[in-house]
C-alpha positions as CSV (number, residue, x, y, z in Angstrom):
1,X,0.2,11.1,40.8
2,X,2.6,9.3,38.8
3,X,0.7,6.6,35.9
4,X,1.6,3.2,36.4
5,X,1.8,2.1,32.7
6,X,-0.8,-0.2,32.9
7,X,-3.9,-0.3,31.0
8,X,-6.7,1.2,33.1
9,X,-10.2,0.6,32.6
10,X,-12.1,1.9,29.5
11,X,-9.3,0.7,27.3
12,X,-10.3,0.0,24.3
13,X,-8.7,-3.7,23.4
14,X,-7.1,-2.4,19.5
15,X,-8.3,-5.0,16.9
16,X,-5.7,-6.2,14.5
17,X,-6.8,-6.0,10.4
18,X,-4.9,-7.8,7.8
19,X,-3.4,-11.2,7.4
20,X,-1.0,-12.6,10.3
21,X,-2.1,-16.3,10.3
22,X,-2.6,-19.7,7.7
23,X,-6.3,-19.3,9.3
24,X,-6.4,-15.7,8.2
25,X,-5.1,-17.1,5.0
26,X,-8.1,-19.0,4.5
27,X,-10.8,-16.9,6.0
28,X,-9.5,-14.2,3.5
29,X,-9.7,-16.5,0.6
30,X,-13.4,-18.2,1.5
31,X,-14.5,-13.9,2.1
32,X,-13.8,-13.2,-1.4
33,X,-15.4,-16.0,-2.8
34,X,-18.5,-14.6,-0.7
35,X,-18.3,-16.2,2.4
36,X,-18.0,-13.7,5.3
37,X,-16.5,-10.6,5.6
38,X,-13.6,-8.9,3.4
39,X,-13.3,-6.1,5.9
40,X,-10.9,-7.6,8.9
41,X,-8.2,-8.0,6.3
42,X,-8.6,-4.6,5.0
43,X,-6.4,-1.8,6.0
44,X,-6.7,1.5,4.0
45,X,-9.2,-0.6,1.1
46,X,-5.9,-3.1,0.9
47,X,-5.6,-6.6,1.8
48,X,-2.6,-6.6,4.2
49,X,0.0,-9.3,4.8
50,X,1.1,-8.4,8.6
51,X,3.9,-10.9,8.8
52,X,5.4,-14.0,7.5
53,X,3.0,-16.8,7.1
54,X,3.5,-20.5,8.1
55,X,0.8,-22.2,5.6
56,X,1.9,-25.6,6.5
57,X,-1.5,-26.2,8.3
58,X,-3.1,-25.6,4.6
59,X,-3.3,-28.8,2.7
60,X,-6.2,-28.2,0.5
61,X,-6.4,-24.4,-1.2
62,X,-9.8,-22.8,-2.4
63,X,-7.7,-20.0,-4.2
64,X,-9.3,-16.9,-3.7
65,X,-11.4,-15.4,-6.1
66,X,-13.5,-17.0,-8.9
67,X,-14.5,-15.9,-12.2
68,X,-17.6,-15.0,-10.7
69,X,-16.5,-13.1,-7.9
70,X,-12.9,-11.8,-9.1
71,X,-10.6,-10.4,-6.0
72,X,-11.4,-6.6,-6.2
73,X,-8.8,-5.9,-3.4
74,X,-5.3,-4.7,-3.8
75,X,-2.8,-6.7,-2.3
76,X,0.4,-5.5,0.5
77,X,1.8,-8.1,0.9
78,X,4.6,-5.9,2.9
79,X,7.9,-7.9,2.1
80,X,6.6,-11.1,3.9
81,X,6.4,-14.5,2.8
82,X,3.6,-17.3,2.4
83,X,6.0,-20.3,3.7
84,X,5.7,-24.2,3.8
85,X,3.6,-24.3,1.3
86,X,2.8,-27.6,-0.1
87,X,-0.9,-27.4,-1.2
88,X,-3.1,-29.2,-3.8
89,X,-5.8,-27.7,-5.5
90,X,-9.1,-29.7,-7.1
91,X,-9.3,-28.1,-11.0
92,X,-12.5,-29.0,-11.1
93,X,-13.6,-27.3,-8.5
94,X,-11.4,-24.5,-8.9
95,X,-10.9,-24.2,-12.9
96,X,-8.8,-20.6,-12.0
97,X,-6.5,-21.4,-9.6
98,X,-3.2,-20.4,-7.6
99,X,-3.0,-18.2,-4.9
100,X,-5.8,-16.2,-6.5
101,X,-7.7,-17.9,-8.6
102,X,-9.4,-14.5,-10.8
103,X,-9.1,-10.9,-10.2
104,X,-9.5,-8.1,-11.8
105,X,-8.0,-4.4,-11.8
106,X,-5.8,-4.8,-8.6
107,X,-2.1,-4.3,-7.5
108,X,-0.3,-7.2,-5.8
109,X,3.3,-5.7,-4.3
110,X,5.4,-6.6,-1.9
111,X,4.8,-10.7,-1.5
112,X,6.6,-13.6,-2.0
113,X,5.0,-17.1,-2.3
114,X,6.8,-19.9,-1.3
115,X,10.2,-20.9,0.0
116,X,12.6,-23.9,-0.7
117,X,10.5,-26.9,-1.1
118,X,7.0,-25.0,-1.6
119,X,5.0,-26.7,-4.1
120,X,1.1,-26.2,-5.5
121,X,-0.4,-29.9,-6.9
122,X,-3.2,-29.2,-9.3
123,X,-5.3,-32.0,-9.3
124,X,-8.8,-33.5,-11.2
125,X,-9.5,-34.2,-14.7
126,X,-12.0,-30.4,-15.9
127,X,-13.4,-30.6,-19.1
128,X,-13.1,-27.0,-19.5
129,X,-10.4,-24.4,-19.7
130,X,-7.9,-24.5,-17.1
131,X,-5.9,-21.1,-15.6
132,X,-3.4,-21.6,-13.0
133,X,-0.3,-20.3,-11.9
134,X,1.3,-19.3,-8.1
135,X,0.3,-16.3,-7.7
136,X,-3.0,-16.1,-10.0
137,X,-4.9,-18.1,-12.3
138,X,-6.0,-15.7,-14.3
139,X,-5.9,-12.0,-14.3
140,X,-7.1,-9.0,-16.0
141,X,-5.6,-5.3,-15.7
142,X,-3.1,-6.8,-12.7
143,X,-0.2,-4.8,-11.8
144,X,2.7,-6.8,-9.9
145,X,5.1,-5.1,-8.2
146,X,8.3,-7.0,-6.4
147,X,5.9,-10.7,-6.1
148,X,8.3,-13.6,-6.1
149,X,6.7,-17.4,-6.7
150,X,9.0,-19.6,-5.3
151,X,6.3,-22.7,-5.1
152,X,6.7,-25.5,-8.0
153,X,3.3,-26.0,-10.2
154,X,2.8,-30.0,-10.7
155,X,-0.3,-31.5,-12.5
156,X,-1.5,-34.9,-11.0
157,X,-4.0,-36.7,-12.5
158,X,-5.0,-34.1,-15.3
159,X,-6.3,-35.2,-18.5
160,X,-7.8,-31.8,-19.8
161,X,-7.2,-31.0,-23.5
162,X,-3.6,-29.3,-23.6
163,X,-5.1,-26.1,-25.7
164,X,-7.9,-25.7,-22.8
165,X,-4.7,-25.6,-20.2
166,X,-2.7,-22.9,-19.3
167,X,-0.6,-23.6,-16.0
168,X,2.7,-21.4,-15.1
169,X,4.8,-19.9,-12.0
């Protein structure tokens, strides 16, 4: 008998991995600062980027990754773009901040952050050192390969000392 093309019964539905939505954006972020589960963004041991993202929903960023839990996960970000981003972020909440606030030993390809008009406010007044950029606030033994930051750093309302404040693109 010829198949009919649709999908019969003990189909199993396929589940997507990696980061297709401004929700996945954030459920990424809140996972590797210890809340939930790393593993649906994985694919291979790599965060994936599965298409263009429209962050415009995001208005308040927890960057992802803190000094005490650093992003441990390579990023592909497969030639798409974080887009409409116009975010603020609390310093002292988030001392290391930008996309990812701290990480350590990772690769971060393929991504651009940002289009025309994108713009990340850092806000509060911290007392204490200050790391923030677009991409990552700070970073040790990072490799970058073909990232573009397209989204403006301001500072609103800062009043941290200016050698305990490192801010850039």
């Amino acid at each position: 008998s010829a198949r009919s093309g649709a999908a019969g019964a003990g189909t199993t539905p396929v589940t997507r991995r990696g980061i297709a939505t401004a929700e996945d954006l954030v459920a990424f972020a809140k996972a590797v600062n210890g809340e939930g589960s790393i593993a649906p963004f994985l694919v291979d041991g790599v965060v994936k980027f599965l298409n263009d993202i429209d962050a415009s929903s995001i208005k308040e960023w927890v960057p992802a990754g803190t000094q005490a839990m650093p992003l441990k996960y390579s990023i592909n970000g497969n030639n798409c773009t974080i887009k409409n981003v116009n975010w603020t972020v609390d310093l002292d909440k988030y001392p290391m901040a930008g996309l990812i606030g701290c990480a350590t030993g990772i690769t971060v390809q393929k991504l651009t952050f940002g289009d025309d008009g994108s713009q990340v406010t850092f806000t509060g007044n911290p007392s204490g050192k200050v790391r923030a950029g677009g991409i990552v606030g700070r970073a040790e033994a990072i490799k970058m390969d073909r990232v573009v930051n397209n989204a403006d750093p301001g500072v609103a309302g800062t009043a941290a000392a200016a050698q305990n404040r490192i801010i850039g693109g």
